[in-house]
C-alpha positions in Angstrom: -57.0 7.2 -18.5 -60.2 9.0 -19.7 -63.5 7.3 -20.7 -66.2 9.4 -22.6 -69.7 8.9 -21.8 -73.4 9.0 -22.6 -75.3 9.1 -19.3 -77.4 6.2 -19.1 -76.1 4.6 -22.0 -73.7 1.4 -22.6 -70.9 3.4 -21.8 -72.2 2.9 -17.9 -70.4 -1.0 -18.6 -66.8 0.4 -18.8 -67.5 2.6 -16.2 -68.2 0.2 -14.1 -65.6 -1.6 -15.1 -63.1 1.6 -14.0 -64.7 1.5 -10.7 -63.8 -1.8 -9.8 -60.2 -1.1 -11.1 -60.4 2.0 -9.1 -61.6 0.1 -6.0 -59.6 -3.5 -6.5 -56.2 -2.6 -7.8 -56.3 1.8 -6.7 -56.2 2.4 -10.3 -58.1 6.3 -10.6 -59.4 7.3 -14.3 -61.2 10.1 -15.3 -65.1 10.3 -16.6 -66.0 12.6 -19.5 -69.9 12.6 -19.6 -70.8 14.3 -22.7 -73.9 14.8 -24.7 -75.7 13.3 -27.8 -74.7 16.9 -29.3 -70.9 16.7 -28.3 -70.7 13.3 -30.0 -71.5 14.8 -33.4 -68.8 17.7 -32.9 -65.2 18.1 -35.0 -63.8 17.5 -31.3 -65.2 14.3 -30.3 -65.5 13.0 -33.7 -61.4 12.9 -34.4 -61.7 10.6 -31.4 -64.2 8.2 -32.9 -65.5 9.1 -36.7 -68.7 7.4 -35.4 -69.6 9.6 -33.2 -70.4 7.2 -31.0 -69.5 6.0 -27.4 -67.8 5.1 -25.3 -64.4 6.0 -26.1 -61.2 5.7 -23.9 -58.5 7.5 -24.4 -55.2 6.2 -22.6 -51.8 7.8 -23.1 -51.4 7.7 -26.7 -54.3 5.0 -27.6 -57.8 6.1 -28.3 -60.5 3.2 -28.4 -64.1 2.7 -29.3 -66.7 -0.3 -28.9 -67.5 -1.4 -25.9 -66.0 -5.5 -26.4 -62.6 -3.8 -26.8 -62.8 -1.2 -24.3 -63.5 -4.3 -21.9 -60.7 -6.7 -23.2 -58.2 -4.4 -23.2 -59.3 -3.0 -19.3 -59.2 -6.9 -18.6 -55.8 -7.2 -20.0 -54.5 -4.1 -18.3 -56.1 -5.4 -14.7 -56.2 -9.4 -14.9 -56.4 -9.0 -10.6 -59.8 -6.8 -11.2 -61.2 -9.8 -12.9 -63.5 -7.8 -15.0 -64.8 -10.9 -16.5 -65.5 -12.7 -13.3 -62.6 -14.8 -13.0 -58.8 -15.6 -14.2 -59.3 -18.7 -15.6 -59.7 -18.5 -20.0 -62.6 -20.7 -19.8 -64.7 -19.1 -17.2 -63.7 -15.5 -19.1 -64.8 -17.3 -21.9 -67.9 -18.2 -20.9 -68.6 -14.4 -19.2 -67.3 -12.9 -22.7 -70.0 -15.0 -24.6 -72.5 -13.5 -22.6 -71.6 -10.3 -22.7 -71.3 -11.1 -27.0 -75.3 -12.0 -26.9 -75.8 -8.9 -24.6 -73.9 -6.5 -26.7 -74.2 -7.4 -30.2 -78.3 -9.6 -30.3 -80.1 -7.5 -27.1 -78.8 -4.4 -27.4 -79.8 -4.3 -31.5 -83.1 -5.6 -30.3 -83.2 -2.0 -28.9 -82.4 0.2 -31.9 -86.2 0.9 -33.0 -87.3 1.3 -30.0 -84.2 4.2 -29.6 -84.5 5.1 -33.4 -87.7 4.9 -35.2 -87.3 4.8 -38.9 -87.8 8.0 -40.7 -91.0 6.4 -42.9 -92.4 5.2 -39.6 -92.9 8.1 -37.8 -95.7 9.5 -39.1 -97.3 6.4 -39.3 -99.2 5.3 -36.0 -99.8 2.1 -36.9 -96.6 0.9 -38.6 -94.5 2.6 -35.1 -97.0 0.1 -32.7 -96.2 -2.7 -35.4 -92.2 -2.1 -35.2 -92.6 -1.4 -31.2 -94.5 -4.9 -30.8 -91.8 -6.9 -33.0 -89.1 -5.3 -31.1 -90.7 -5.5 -27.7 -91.5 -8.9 -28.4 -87.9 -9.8 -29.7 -86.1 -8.6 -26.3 -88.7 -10.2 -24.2 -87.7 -13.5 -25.8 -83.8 -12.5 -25.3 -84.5 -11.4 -21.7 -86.0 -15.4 -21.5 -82.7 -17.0 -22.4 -81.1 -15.0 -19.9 -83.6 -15.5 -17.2 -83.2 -19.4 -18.1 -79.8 -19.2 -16.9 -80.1 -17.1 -13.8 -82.7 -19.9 -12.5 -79.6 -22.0 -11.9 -76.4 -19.5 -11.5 -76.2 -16.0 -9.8 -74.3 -14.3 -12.5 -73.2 -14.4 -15.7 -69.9 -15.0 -15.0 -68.1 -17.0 -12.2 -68.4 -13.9 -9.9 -70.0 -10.3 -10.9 -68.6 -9.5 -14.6 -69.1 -6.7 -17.5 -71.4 -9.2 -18.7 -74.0 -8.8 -15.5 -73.5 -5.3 -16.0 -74.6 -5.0 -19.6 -78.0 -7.0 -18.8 -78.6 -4.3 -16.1 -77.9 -1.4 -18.0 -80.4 -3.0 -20.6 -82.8 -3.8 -17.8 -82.8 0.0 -17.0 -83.5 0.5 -20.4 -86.5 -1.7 -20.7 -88.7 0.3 -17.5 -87.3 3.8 -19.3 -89.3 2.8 -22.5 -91.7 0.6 -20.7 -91.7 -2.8 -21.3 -92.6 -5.2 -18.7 -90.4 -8.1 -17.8 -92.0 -8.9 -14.6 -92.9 -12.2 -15.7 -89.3 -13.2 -15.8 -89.1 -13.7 -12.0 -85.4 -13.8 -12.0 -84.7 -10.6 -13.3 -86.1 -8.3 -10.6 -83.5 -10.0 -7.9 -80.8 -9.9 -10.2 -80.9 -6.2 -10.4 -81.1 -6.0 -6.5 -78.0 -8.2 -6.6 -76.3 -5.5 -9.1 -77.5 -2.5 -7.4 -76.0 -3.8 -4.4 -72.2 -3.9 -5.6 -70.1 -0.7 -4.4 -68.8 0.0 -8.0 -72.4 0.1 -9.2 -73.8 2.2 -6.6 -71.2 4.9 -6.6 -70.9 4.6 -11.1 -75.0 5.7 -10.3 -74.3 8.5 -8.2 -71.5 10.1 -10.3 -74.0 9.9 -13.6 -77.4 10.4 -11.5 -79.4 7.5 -11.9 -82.0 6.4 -10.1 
């Protein structure tokens, strides 16, 4: 089993997600880091036309976006429980989270990532889109720090779901928006950072 992946990028969930299979059930895989250039080539694009990632290749099946990477990981190694339990209604629960993180937060992102090409050159319509967008995520990040004033995780136990909200976390001090205010946020990352899978999936890619 292969996954392909940006470095500091959504593909870190799956990868974490191998790592506890790795660790829980002595399951090995295989990480492909690649670059924003590979993505675009004939090569990687006859894996996924979208040039996108991640992308996991297993045997004979080759599978993009990150919710069915996940469920099919899940499926594969129930005893990892990747989505913080067994049960279908507390995966349930851990999948809807991981739904808001994936599909509404991680959009929130995409003009921050990806200015529009008529915005560029103008400075004050990029520091109108940044402001909207910034403003947007700070309001997601709220719902989730909400939650984590009465729970630990996202899940039952430590899920994909916990581990999309950091990656995103990581992503909001790399463009430099400050969620300090959100006072649960900074101990949920220590809380993250301290899981094995975590620490070593941060070594392998070299983040700090």
């Amino acid at each position: 089993m292969k996954l392909y992946g940006l470095v500091g990028t959504c593909s870190f969930v799956p990868h974490v997600a191998l790592e506890w299979v790795k660790i829980r059930e002595n399951a090995d895989y295989e990480f492909e880091p690649v670059t924003r250039e590979l993505i675009k080539s004939p090569e990687f694009l006859s894996l996924n036309p979208r040039g996108a990632v991640p992308v996991l290749v297993d045997s004979d099946l080759v599978l993009s976006q990150n919710q069915a990477i996940l469920h099919y990981l899940d499926e594969l190694y129930p005893n990892s429980k990747l989505f913080g339990s067994k049960t279908v209604c507390d995966k349930a629960k851990a999948a809807r989270w991981l739904a808001f993180f994936n599909s509404d937060v991680h959009k929130s992102f995409v003009p921050l990532f990806r200015l529009p090409n008529y915005a560029k050159n103008n400075e004050t319509l990029v520091h109108t889109i940044r402001q909207q967008s910034v403003e947007q995520i700070l309001d997601q990040l709220a719902i989730a720090n909400e939650h984590l004033e009465s729970h630990i995780y996202f899940g039952e136990a430590i899920s994909v779901a916990d581990i999309y909200l950091y990656i995103m976390l990581n992503w909001c001090r790399a463009v430099g928006i400050d969620f300090s205010h959100l006072t649960q946020l900074s101990a949920f990352i220590q809380r993250i950072e301290a899981d094995q899978a975590v620490e070593n999936v941060r070594k392998i890619e070299g983040l700090k």
